[in-house]
PQR file of N, CA, C, O and H, with PARSE charges and radii, in Angstrom:
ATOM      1  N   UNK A   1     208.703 123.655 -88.288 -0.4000 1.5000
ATOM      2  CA  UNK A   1     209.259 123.595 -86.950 -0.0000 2.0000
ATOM      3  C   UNK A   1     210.586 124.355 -86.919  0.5500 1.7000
ATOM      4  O   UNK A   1     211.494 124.107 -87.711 -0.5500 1.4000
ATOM      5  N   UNK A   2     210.655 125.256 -86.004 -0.4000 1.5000
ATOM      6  CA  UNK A   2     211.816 125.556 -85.554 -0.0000 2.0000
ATOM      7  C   UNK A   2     212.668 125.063 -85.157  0.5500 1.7000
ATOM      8  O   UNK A   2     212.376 123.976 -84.657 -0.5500 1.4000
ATOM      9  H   UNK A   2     209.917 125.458 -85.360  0.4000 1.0000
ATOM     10  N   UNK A   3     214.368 125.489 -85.078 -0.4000 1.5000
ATOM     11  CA  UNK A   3     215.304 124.618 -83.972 -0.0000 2.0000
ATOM     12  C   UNK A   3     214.971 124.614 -82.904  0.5500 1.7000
ATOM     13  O   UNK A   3     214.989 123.514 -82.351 -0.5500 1.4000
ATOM     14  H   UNK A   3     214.605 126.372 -85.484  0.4000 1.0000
ATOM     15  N   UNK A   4     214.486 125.882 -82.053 -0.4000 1.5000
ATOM     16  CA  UNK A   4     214.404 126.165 -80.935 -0.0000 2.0000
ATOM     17  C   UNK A   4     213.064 125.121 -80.313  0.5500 1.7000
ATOM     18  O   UNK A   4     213.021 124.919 -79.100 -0.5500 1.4000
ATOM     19  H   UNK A   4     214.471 126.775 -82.502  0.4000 1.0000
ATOM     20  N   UNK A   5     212.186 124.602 -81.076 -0.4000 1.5000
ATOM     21  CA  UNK A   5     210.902 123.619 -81.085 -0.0000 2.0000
ATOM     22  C   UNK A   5     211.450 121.855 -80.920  0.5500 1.7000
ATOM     23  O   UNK A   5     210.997 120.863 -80.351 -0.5500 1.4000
ATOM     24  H   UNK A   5     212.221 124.766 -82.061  0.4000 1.0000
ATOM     25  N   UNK A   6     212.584 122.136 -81.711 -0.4000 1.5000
ATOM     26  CA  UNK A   6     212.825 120.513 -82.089 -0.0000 2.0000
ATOM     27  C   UNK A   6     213.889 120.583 -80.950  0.5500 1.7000
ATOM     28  O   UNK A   6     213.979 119.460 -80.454 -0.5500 1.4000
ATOM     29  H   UNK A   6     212.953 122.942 -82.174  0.4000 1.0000
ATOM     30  N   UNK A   7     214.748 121.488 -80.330 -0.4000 1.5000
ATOM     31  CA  UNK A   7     215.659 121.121 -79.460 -0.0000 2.0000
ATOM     32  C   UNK A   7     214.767 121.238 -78.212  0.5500 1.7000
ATOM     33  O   UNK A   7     215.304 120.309 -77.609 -0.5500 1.4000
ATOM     34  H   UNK A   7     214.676 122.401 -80.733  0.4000 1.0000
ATOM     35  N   UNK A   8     213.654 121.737 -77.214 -0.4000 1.5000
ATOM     36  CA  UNK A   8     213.311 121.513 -76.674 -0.0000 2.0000
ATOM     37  C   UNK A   8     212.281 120.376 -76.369  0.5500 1.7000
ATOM     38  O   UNK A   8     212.057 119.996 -75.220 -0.5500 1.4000
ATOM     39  H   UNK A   8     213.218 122.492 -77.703  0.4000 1.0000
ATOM     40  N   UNK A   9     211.738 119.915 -77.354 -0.4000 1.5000
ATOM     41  CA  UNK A   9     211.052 118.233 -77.750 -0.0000 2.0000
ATOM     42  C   UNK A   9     211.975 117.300 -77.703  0.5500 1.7000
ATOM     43  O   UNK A   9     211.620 116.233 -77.203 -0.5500 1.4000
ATOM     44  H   UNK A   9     211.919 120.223 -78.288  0.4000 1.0000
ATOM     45  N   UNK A  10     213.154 117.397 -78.113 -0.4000 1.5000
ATOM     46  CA  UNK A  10     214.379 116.292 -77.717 -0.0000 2.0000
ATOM     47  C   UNK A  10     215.129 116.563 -76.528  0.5500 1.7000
ATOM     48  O   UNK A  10     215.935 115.670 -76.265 -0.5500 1.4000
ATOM     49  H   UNK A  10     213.443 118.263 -78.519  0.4000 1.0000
ATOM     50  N   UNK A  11     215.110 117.370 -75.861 -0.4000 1.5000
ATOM     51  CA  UNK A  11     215.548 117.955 -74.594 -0.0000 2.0000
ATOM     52  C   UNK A  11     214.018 116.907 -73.239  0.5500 1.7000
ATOM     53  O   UNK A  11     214.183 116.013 -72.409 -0.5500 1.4000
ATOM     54  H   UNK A  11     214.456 118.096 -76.075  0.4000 1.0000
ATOM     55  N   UNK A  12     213.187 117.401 -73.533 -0.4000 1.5000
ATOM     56  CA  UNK A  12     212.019 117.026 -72.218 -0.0000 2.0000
ATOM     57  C   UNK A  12     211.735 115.503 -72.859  0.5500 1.7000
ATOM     58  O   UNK A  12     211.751 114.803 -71.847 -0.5500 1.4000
ATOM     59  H   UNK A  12     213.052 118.127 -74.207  0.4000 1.0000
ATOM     60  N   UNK A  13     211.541 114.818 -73.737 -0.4000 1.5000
ATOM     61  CA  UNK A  13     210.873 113.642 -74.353 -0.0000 2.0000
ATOM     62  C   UNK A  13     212.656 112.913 -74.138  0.5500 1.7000
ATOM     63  O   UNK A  13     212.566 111.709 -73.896 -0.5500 1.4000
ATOM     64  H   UNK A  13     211.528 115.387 -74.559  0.4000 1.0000
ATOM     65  N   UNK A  14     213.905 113.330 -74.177 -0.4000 1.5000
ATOM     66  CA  UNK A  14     215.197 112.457 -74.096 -0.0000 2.0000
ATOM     67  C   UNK A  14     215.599 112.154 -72.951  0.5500 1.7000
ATOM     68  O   UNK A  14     216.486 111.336 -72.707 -0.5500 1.4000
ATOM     69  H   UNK A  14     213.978 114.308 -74.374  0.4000 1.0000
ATOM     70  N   UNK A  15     214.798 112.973 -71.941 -0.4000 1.5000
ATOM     71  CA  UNK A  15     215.170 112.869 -70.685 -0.0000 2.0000
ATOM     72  C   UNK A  15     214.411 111.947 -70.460  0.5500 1.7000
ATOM     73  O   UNK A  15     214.946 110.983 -69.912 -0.5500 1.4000
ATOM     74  H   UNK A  15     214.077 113.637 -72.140  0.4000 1.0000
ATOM     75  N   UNK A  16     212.397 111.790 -70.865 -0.4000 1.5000
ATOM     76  CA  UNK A  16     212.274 110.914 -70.146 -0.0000 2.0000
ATOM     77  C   UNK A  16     212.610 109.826 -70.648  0.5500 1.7000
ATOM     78  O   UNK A  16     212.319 108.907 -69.882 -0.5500 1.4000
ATOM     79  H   UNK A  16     211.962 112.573 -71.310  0.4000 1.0000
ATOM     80  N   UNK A  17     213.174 109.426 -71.742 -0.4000 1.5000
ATOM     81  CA  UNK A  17     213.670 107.773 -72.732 -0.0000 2.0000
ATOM     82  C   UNK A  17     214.408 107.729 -71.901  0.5500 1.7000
ATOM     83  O   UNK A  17     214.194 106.685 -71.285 -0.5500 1.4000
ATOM     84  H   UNK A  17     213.411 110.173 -72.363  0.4000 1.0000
ATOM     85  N   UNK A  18     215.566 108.506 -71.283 -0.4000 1.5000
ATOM     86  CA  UNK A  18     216.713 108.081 -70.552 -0.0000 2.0000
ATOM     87  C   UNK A  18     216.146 107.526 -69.187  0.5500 1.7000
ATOM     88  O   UNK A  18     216.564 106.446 -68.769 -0.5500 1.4000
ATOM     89  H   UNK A  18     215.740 109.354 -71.784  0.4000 1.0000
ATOM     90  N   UNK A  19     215.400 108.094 -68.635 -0.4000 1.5000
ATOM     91  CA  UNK A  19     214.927 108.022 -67.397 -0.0000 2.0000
ATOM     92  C   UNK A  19     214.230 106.576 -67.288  0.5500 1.7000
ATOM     93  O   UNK A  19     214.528 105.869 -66.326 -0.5500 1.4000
ATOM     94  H   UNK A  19     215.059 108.970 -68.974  0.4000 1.0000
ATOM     95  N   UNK A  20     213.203 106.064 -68.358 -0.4000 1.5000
ATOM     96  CA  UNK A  20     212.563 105.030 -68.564 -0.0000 2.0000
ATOM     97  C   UNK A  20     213.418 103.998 -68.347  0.5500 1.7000
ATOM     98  O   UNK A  20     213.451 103.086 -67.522 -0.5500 1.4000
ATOM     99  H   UNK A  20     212.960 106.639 -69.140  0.4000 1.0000
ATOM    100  N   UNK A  21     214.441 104.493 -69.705 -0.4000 1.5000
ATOM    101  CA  UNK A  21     215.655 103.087 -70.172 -0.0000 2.0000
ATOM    102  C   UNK A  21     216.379 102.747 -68.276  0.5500 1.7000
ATOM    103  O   UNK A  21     216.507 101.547 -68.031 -0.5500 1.4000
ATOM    104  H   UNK A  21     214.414 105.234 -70.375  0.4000 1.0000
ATOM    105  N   UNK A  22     216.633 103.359 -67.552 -0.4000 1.5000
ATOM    106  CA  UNK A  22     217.392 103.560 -66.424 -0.0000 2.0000
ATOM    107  C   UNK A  22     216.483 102.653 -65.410  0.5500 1.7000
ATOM    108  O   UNK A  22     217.039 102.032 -64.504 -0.5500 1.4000
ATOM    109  H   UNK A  22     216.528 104.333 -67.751  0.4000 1.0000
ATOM    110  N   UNK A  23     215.447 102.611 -65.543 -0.4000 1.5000
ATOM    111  CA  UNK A  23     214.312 102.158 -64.467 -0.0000 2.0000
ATOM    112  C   UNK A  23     214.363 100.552 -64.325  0.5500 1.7000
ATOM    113  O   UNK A  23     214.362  99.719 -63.419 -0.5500 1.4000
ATOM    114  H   UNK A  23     214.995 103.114 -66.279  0.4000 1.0000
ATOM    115  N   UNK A  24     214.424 100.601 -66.210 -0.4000 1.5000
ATOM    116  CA  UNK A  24     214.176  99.111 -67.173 -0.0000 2.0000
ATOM    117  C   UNK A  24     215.929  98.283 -66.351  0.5500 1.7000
ATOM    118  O   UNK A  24     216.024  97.115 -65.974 -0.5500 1.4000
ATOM    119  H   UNK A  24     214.425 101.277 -66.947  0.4000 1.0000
ATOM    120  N   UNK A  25     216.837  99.147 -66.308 -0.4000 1.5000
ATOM    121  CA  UNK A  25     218.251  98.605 -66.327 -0.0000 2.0000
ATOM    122  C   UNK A  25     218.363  98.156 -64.582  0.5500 1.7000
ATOM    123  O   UNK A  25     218.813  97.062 -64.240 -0.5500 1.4000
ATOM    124  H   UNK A  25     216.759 100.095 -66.614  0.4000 1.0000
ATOM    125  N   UNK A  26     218.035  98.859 -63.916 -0.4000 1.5000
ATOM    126  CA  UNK A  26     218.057  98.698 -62.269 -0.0000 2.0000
ATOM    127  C   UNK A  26     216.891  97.708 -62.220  0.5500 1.7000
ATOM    128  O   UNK A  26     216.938  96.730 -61.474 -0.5500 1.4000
ATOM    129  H   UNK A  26     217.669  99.748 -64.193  0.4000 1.0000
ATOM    130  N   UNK A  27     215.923  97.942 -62.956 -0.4000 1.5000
ATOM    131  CA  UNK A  27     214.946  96.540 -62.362 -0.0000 2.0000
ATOM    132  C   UNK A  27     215.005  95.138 -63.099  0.5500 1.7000
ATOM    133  O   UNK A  27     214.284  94.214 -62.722 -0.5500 1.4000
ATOM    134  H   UNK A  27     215.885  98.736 -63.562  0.4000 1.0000
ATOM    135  N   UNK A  28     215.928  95.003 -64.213 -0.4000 1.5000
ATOM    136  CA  UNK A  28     216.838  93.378 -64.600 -0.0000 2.0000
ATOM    137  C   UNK A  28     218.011  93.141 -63.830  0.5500 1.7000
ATOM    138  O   UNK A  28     218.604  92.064 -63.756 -0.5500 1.4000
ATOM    139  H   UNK A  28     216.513  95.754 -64.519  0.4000 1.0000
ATOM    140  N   UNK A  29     218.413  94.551 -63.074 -0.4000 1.5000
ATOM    141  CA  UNK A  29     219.709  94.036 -62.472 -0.0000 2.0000
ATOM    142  C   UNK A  29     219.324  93.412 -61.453  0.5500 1.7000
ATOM    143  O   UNK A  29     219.879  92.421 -60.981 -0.5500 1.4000
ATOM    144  H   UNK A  29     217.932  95.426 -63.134  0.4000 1.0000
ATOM    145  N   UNK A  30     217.992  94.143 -60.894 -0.4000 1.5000
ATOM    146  CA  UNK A  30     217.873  93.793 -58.928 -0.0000 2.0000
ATOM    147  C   UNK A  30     216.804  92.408 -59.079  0.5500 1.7000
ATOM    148  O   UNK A  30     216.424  91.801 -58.078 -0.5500 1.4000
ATOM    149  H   UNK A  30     217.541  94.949 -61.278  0.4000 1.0000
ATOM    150  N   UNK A  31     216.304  91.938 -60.766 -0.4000 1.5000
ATOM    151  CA  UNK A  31     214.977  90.636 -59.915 -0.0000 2.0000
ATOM    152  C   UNK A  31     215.672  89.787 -59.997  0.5500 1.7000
ATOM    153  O   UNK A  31     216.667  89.454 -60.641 -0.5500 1.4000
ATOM    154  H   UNK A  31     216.613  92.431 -61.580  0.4000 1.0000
ATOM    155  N   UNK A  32     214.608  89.185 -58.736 -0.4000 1.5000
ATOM    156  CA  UNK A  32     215.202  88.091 -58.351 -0.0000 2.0000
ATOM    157  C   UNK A  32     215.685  87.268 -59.200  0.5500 1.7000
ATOM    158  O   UNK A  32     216.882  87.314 -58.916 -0.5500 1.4000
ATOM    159  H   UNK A  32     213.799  89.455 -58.213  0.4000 1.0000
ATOM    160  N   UNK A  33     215.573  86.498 -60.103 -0.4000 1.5000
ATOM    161  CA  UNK A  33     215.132  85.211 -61.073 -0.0000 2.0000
ATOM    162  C   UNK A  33     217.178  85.412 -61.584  0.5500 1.7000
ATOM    163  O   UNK A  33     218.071  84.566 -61.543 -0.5500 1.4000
ATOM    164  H   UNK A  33     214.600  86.461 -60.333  0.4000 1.0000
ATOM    165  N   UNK A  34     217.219  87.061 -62.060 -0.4000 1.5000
ATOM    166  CA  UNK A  34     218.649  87.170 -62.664 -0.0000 2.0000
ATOM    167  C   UNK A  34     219.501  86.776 -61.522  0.5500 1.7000
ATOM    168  O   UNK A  34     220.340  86.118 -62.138 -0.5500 1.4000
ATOM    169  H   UNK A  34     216.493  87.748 -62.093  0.4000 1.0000
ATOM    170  N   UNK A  35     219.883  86.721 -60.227 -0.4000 1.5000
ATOM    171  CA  UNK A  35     220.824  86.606 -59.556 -0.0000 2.0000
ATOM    172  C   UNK A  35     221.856  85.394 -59.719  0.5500 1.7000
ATOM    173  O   UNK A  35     223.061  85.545 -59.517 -0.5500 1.4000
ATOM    174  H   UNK A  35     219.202  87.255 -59.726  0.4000 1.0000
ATOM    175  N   UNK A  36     221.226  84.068 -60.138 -0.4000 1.5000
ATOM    176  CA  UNK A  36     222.165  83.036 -60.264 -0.0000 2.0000
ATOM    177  C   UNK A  36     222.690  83.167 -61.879  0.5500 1.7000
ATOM    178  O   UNK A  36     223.543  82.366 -62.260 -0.5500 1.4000
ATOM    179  H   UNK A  36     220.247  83.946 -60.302  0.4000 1.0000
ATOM    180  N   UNK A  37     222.238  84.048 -62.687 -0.4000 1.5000
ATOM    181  CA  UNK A  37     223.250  83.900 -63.859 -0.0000 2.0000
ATOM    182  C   UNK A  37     224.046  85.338 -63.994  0.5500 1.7000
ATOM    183  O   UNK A  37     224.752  85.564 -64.977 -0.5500 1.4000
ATOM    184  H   UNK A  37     221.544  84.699 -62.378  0.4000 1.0000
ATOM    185  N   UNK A  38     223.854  86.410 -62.794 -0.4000 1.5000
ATOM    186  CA  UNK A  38     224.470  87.348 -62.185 -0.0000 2.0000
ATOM    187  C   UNK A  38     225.974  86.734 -61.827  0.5500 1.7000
ATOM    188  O   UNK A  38     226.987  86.776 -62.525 -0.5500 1.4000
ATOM    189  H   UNK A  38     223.281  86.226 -61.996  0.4000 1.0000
ATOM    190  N   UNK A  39     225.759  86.068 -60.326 -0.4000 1.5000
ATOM    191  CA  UNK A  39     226.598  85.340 -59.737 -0.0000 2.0000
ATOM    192  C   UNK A  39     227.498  84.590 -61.023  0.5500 1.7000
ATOM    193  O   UNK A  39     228.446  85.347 -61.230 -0.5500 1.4000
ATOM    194  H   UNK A  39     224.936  86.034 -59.759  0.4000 1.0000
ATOM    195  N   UNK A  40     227.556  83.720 -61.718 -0.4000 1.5000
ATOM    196  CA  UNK A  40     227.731  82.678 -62.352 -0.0000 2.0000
ATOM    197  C   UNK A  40     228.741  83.683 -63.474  0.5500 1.7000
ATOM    198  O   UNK A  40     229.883  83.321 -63.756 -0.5500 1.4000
ATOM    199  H   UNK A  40     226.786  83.105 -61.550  0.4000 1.0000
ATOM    200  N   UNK A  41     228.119  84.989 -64.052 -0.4000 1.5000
ATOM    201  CA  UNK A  41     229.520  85.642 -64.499 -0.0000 2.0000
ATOM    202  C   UNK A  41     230.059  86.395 -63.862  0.5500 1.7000
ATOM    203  O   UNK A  41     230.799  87.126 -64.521 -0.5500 1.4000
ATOM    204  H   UNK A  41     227.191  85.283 -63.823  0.4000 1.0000
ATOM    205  N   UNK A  42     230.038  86.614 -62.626 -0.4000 1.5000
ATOM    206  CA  UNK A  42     231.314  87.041 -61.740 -0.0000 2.0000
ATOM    207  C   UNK A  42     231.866  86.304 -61.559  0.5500 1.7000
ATOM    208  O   UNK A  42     232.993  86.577 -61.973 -0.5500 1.4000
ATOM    209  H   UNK A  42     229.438  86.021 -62.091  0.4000 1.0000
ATOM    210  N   UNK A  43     231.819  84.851 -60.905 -0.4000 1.5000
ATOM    211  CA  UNK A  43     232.870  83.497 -60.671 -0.0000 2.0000
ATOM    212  C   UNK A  43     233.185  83.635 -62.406  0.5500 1.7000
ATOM    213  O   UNK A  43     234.301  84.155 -62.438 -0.5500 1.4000
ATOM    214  H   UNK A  43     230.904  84.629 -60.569  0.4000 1.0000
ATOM    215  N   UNK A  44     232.964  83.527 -63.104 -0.4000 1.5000
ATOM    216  CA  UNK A  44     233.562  83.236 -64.426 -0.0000 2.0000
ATOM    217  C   UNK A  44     234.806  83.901 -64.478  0.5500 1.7000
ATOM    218  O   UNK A  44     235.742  83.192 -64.847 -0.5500 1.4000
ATOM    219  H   UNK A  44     232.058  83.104 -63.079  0.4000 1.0000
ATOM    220  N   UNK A  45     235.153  85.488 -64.110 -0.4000 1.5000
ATOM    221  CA  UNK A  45     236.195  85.456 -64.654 -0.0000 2.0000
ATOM    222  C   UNK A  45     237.539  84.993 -63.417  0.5500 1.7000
ATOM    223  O   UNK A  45     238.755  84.844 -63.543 -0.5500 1.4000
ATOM    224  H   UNK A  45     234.392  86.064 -63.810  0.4000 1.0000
ATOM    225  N   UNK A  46     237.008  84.927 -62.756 -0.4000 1.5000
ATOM    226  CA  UNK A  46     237.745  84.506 -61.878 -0.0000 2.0000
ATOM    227  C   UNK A  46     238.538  82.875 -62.217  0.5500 1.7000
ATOM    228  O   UNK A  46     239.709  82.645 -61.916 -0.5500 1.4000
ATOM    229  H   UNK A  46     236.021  85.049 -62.654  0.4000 1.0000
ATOM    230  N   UNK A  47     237.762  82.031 -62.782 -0.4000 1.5000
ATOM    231  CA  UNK A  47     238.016  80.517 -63.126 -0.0000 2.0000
ATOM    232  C   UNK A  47     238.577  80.413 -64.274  0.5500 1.7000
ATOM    233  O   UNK A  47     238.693  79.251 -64.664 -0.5500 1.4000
ATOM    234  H   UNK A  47     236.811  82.218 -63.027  0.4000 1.0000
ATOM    235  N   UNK A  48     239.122  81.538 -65.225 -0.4000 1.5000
ATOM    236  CA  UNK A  48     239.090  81.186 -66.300 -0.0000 2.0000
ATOM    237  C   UNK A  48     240.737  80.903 -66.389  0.5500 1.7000
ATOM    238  O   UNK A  48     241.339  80.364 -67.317 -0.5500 1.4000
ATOM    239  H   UNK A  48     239.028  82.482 -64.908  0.4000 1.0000
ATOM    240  N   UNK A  49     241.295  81.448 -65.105 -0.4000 1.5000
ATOM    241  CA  UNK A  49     242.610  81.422 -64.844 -0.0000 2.0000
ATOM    242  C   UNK A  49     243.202  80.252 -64.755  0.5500 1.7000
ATOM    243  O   UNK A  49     244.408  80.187 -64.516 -0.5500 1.4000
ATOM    244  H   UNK A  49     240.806  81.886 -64.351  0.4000 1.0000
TER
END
């Protein structure tokens, strides 16, 4: 294998890991089920005062 082989296989295949990982991160942030232990560490730092 060439560089020019191995940098374009980690170039198109890194984009889509990134792209995947990104999908995975917005859809634990937005379900439903996470919101009350969402909520629960935002009041946290607020109380700790």
């Amino acid at each position: 294998m060439t560089f020019q082989e191995i940098s374009s296989f980690s170039q198109s295949w890194g984009l889509v890991f990134l792209v995947v990982m990104f999908i995975i991160a917005i859809g634990y942030a937005l379900w439903p089920s996470n919101k009350k232990k969402f909520d629960d560490a935002a009041k946290r730092a607020l109380d700790e005062d």
